[in-house]
C-alpha distance (Angstrom), angle and dihedral (degrees) to the residues before:
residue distance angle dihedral
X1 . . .
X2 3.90 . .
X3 3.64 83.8 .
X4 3.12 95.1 63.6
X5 3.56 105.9 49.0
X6 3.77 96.5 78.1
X7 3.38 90.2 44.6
X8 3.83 91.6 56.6
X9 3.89 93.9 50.7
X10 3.48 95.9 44.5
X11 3.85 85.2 58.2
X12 3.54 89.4 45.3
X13 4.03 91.9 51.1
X14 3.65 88.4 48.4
X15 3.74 90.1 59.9
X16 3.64 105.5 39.7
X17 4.58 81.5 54.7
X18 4.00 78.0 49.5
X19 3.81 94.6 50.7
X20 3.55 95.3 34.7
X21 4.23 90.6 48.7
X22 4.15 88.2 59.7
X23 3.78 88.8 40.4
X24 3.88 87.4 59.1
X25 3.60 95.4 39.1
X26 4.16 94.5 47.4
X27 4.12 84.3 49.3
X28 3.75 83.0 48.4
X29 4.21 90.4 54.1
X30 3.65 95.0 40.0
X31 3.72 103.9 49.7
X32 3.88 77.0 47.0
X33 3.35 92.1 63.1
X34 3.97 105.9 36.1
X35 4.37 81.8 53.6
X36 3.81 80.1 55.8
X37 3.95 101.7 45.5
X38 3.71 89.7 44.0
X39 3.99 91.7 53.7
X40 3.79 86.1 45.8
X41 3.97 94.2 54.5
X42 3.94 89.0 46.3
X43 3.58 89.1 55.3
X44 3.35 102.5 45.5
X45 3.98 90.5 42.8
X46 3.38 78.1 62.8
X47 3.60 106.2 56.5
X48 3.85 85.4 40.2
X49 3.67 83.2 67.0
X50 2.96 100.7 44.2
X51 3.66 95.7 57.1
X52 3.56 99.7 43.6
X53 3.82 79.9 60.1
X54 3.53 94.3 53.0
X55 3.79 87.4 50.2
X56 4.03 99.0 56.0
X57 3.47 80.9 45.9
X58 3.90 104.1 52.0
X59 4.06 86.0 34.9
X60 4.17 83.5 57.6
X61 3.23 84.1 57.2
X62 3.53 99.3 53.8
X63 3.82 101.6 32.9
X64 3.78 96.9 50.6
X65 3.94 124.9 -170.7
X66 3.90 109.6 -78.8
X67 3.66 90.9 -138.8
X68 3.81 93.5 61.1
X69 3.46 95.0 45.4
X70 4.05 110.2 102.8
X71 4.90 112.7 -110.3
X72 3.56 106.0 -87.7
X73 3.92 113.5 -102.5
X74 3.56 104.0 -95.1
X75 3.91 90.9 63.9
């Protein structure tokens, strides 16, 4: 049985590096992907922007300023 005790750790070691080696490599992936997502939402929080801009801007357009606009007819 003493034999066998090293034997059994060393197998134990081998898979706690094994385990530990995904671990690392799934950490790896997913701070991969979070950089990713967060580059994503800053882009697109962009292009939100920059259509909501384009909207007050078109809805100027359409919506002008009642003081420029010429008397109705009937005045």
């Amino acid at each position: 049985m003493p034999s066998e005790l090293p034997a059994q750790l060393e197998q134990r070691i081998v898979e706690l590096e094994t385990r530990l080696a995904f671990q690392e490599q799934a950490l790896v992936e997913l701070n991969d992907a979070l950089a990713a997502s967060r580059i994503e939402a800053a882009e697109n929080a962009e292009v939100l922007r920059r259509t909501l801009d384009a909207l007050k801007q078109s809805r100027g357009e359409f919506y002008a300023d009642p003081s420029e606009e010429p008397p109705p007819p009937h005045y």
